[in-house]
C-alpha positions in Angstrom: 0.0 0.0 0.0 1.5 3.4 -1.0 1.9 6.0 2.1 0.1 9.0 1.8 2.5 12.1 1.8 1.8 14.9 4.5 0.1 17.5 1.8 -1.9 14.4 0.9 -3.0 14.0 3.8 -4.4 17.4 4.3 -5.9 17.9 1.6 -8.1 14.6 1.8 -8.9 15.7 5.3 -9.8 19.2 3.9 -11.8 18.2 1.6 -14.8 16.6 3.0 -17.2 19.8 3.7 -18.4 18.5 6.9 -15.1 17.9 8.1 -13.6 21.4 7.2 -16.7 23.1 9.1 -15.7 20.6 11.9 -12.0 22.0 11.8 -13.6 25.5 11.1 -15.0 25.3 14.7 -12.2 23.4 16.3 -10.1 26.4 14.9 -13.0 29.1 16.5 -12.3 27.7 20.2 -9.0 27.6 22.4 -10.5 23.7 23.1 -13.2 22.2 22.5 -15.6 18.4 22.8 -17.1 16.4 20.8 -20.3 17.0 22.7 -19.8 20.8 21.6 -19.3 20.2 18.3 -22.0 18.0 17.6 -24.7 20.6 19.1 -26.3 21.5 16.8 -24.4 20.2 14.3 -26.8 18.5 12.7 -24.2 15.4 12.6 -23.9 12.5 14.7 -21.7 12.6 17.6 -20.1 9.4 16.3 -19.8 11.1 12.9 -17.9 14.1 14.9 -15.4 11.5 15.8 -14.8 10.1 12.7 -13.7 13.5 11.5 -11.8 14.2 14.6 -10.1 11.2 14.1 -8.7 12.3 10.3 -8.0 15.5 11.1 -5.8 14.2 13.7 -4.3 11.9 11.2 -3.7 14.6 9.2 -2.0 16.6 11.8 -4.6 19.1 12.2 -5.9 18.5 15.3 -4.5 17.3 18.8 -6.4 16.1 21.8 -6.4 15.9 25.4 -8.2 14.0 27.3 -9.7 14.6 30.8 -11.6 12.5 32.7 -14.6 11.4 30.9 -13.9 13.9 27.9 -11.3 14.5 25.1 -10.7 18.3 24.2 -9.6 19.1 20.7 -7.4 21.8 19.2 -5.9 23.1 16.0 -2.7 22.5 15.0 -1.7 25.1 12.9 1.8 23.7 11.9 -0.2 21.0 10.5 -1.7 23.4 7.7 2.6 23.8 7.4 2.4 21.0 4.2 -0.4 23.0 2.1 1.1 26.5 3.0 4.3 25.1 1.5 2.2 23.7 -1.5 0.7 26.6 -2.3 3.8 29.1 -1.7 5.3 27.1 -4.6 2.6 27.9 -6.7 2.3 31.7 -5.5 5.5 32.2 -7.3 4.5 30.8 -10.0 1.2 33.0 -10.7 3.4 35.8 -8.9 5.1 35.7 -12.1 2.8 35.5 -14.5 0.9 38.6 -13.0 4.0 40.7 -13.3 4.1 39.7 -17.1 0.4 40.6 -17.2 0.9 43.8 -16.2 4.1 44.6 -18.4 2.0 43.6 -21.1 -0.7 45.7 -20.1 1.5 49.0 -20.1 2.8 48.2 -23.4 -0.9 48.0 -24.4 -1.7 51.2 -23.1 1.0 53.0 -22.0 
């Protein structure tokens, strides 16, 4: 079986839409439950934990747990792979909107 690489990782985690809100709301709050985020969720609470559970094998999440609960919070080094993805990429458009805009004043000085 082939290893997913870190950015792959993220990005399949990222790009369920129920599981970005969930991260959306992990992100919102210093910690926070399961319990929390499935009020009013409209989601299962065993739903909520699958998503917990590969966001945190992505790297985007962290837990601690205390007593009978298990708090969650963001991990922003984990967004560290995509950021790095898409940094490569800024260049590259970077680029290409400077030559747009030479171009452009040739055009129309």
């Amino acid at each position: 079986m082939i290893e997913a690489t870190p950015i792959d990782a993220v990005m399949r985690a990222l790009a369920d839409p129920t599981r970005r809100t969930v991260f959306e709301r992990v992100v919102g709050s210093d910690e926070i439950t399961v319990v929390e985020l499935t009020r009013g969720s409209g989601v299962t609470q065993g739903a909520i934990s699958q998503h917990l559970k590969s966001l945190k094998q992505a790297g985007l999440v962290a837990e601690r747990p205390e007593g009978r609960n298990v708090y969650y919070r963001a991990r922003p080094e984990g967004l560290g792979p995509l950021v790095d993805w898409m940094g490569h990429y800024g260049v590259f458009w970077r680029e290409r909107f400077a030559n747009l805009r030479t171009l452009l004043k040739e055009i129309d000085p």
